[in-house]
C-alpha positions as CSV (number, residue, x, y, z in Angstrom):
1,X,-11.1,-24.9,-33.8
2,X,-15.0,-25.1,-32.7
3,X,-16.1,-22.6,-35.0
4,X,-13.7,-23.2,-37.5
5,X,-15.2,-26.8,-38.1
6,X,-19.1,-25.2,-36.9
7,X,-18.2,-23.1,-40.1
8,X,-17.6,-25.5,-42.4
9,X,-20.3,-28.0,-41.0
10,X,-22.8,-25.0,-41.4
11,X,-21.4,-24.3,-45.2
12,X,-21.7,-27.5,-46.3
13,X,-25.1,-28.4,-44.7
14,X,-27.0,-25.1,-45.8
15,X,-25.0,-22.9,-48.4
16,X,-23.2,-25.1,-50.5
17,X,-24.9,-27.6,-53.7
18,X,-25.0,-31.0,-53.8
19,X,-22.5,-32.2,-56.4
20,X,-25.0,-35.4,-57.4
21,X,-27.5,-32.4,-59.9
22,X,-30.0,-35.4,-59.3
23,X,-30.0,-35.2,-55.7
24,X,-30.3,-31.4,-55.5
25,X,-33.0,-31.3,-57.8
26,X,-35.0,-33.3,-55.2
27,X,-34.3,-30.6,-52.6
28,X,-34.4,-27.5,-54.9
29,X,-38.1,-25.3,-54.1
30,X,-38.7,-27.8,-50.5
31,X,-39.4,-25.4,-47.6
32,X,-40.3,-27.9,-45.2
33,X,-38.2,-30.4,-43.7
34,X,-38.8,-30.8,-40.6
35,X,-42.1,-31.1,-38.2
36,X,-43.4,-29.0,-35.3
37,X,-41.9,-31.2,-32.7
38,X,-38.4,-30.5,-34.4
39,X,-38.7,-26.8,-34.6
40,X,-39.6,-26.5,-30.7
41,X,-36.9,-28.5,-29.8
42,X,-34.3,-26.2,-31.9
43,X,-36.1,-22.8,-31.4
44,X,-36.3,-23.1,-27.9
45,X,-33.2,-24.1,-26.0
46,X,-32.1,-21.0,-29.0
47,X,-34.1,-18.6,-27.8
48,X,-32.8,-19.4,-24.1
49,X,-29.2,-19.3,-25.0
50,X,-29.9,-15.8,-26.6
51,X,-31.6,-14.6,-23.3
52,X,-29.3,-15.6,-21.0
53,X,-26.6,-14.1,-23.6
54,X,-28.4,-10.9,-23.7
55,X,-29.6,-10.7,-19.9
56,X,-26.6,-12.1,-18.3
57,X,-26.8,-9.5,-15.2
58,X,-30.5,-10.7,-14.6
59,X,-30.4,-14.5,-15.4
60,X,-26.6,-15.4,-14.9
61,X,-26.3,-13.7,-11.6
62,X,-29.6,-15.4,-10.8
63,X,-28.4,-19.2,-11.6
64,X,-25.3,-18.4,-9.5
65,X,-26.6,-17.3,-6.6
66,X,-29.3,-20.1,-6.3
67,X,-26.6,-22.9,-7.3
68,X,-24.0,-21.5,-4.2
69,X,-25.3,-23.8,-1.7
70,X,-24.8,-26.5,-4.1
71,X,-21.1,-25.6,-4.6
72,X,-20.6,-24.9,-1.2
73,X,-19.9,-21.0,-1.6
74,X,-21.7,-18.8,0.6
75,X,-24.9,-16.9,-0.9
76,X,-22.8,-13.3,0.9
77,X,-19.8,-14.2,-1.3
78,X,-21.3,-14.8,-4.2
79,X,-23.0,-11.3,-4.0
80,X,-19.8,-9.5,-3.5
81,X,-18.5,-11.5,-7.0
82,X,-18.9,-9.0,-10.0
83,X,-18.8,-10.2,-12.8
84,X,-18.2,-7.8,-15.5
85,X,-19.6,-9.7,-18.7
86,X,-19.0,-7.1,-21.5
87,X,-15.8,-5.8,-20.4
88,X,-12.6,-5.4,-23.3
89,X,-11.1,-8.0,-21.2
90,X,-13.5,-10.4,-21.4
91,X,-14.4,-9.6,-25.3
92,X,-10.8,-9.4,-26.2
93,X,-10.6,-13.1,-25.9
94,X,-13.1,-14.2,-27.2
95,X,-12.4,-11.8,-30.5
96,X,-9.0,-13.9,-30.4
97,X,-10.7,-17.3,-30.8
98,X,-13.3,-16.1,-33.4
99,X,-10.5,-14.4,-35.5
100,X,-8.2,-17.9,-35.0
101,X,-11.3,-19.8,-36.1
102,X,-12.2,-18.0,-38.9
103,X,-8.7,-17.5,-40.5
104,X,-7.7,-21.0,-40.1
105,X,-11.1,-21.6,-42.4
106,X,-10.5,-19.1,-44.4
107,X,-6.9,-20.6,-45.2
108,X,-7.7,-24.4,-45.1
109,X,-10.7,-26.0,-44.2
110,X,-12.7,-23.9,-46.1
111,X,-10.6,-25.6,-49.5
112,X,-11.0,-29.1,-48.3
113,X,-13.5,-31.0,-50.2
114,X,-13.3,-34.2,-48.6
115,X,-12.5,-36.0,-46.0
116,X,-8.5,-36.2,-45.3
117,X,-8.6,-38.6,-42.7
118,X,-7.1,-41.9,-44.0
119,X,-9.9,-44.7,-44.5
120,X,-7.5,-47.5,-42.2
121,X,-7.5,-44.9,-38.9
122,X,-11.6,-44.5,-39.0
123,X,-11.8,-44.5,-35.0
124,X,-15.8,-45.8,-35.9
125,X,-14.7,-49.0,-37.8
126,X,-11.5,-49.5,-35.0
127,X,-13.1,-49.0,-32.0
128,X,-16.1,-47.6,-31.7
129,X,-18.2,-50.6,-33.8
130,X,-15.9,-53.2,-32.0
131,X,-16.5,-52.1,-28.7
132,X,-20.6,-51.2,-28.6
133,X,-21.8,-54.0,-30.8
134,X,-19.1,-56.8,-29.8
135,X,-17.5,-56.3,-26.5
136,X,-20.1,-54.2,-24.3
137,X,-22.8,-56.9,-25.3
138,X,-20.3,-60.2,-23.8
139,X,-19.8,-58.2,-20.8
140,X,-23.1,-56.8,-20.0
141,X,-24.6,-60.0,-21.0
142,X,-22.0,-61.7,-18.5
143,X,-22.5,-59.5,-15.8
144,X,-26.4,-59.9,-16.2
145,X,-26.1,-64.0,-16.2
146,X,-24.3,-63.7,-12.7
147,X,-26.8,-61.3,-11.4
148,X,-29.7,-63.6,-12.5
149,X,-27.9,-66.2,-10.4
150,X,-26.8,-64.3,-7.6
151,X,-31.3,-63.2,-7.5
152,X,-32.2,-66.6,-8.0
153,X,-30.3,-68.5,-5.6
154,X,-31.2,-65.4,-2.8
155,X,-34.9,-65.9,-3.3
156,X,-35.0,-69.9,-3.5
157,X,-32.7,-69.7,0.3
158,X,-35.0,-67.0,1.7
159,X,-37.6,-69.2,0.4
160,X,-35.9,-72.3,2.5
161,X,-35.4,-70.4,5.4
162,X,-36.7,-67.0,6.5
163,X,-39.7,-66.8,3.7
164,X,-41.0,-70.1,3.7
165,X,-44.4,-70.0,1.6
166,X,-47.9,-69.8,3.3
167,X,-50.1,-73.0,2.8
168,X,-52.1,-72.0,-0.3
169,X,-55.2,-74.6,1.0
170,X,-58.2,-73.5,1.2
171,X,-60.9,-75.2,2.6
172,X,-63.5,-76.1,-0.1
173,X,-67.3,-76.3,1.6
174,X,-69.7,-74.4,-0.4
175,X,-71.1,-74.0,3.3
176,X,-67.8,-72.0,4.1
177,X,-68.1,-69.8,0.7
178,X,-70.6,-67.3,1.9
179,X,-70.2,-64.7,-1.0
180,X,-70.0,-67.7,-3.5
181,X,-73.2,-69.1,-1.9
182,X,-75.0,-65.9,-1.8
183,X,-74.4,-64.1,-5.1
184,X,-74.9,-67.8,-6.4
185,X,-78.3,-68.4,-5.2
186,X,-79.0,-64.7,-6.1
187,X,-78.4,-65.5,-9.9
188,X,-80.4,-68.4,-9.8
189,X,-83.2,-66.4,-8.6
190,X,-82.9,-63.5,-11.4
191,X,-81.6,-65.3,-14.5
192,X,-81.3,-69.3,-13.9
193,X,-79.9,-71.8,-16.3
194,X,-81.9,-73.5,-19.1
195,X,-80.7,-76.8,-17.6
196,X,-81.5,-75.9,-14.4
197,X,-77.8,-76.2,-13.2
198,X,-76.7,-73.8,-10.2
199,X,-74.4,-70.7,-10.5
200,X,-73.3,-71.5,-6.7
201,X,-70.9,-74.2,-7.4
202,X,-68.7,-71.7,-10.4
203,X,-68.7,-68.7,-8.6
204,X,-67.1,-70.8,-5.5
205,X,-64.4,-72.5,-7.6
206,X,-63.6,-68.4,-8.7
207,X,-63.9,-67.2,-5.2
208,X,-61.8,-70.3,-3.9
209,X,-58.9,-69.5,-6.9
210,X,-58.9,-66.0,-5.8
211,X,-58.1,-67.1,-2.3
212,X,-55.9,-68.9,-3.3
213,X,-54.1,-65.7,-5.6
214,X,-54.0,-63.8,-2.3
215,X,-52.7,-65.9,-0.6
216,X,-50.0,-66.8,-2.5
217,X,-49.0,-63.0,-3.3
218,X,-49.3,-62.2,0.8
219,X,-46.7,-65.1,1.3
220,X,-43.9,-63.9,-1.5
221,X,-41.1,-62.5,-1.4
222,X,-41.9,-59.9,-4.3
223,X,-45.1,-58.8,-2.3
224,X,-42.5,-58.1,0.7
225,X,-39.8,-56.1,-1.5
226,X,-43.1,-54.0,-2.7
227,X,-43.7,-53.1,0.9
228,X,-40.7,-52.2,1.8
229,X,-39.8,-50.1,-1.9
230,X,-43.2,-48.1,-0.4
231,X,-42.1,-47.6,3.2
232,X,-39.2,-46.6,1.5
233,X,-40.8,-43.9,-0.5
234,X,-43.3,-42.8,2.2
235,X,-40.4,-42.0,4.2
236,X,-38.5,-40.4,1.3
237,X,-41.6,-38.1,0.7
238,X,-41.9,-37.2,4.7
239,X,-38.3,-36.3,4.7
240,X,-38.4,-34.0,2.0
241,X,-42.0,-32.3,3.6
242,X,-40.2,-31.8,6.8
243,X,-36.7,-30.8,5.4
């Protein structure tokens, strides 16, 4: 049945006109329809396919062997497997299938023009439509109101309890601001104001807001679950060096 409908699917695509003349005029003499980007990705999972098809003694055996561990068969056993791909057992059945496939084509797909399927059992307009653009948006968009809940009310009680916020104050004496102070009286040196107006008191109301920024990100919750997501990953990457 695959390559029976592969057949047709191929037939109709690339062998067979258009009915519509107009239509196949626009295609008639075009050689290319399609970019670089969609010839790699065609050409070369191909070209793999027709390797490993070709090679199977070299590459199958290969994959096998390196996925035993995975499937929990020992690497000795799957050694002593042969597998014998080109045998008349193994080609036997598979002539079967193509021969089924292409007579059943031959005899009846190959005559139907159209689509025999009846308009009122489309499985796309029944369920398919129905179910991704009605139902799967209610319930994801339910299931994502109550996990916005569930995340809010966690952080505002960890905020209550366990992750009460640092004080944000920050004492304000330009005395206090060194940098502020410094860098300040350094610019009124090198390039002062027409008006005579100092840089010192600006640059401490920016170094005072950045305190302020720190602080505020040292004392949330968010800054926390970063830590731990890279403890988590530092340990992750340890494990896997010393595995």
């Amino acid at each position: 049945m695959t390559l029976c409908y592969m057949l047709k699917l191929f037939i109709t695509v690339f062998v067979e006109k258009n009915d519509d003349e107009e239509i196949q005029k626009q295609y008639d003499g075009q050689k290319n329809f399609w970019n670089t980007e969609s010839r790699i990705s065609v050409a070369v999972p191909a070209v793999i396919l027709l390797v490993m098809g070709l090679l199977p003694y070299v590459i199958m055996n290969r994959i096998a062997l390196l996925s035993s561990g995975f499937l929990g068969i020992m690497p000795d056993a799957m050694r002593e497997c042969t597998v014998v791909y080109y045998s008349v057992h193994n080609l036997t059945g598979s002539l079967i299938s193509i021969s089924i496939g292409t007579v059943l084509f031959l005899a009846v797909f190959r005559r139907l023009n159209r689509n025999i399927w009846p308009a009122w059992l489309d499985l796309e307009d029944l369920i398919y439509r129905p179910l991704i653009l009605k139902v799967l948006p209610g319930i994801i968009g339910f299931v994502s109101a109550i996990a916005s809940q569930i995340v809010d009310e966690t952080i505002i009680l960890l905020r209550q309890t366990t992750h009460r916020q640092i004080s944000t104050r920050v004492s304000t004496g330009s005395l206090e601001d060194h940098m502020a102070v410094e860098a300040g009286m350094m610019l009124d040196h090198l390039c002062p104001h027409r008006d005579g107006s100092s840089y010192v008191p600006e640059l401490v109301e920016k170094e005072e807001r950045m305190a302020r920024t720190q602080r505020v990100i040292y004392g949330s919750l968010s800054f926390g679950l970063i830590l731990v997501c890279i403890g988590l990953i530092l340990v992750l990457v340890y494990t896997l060096a010393t595995a």
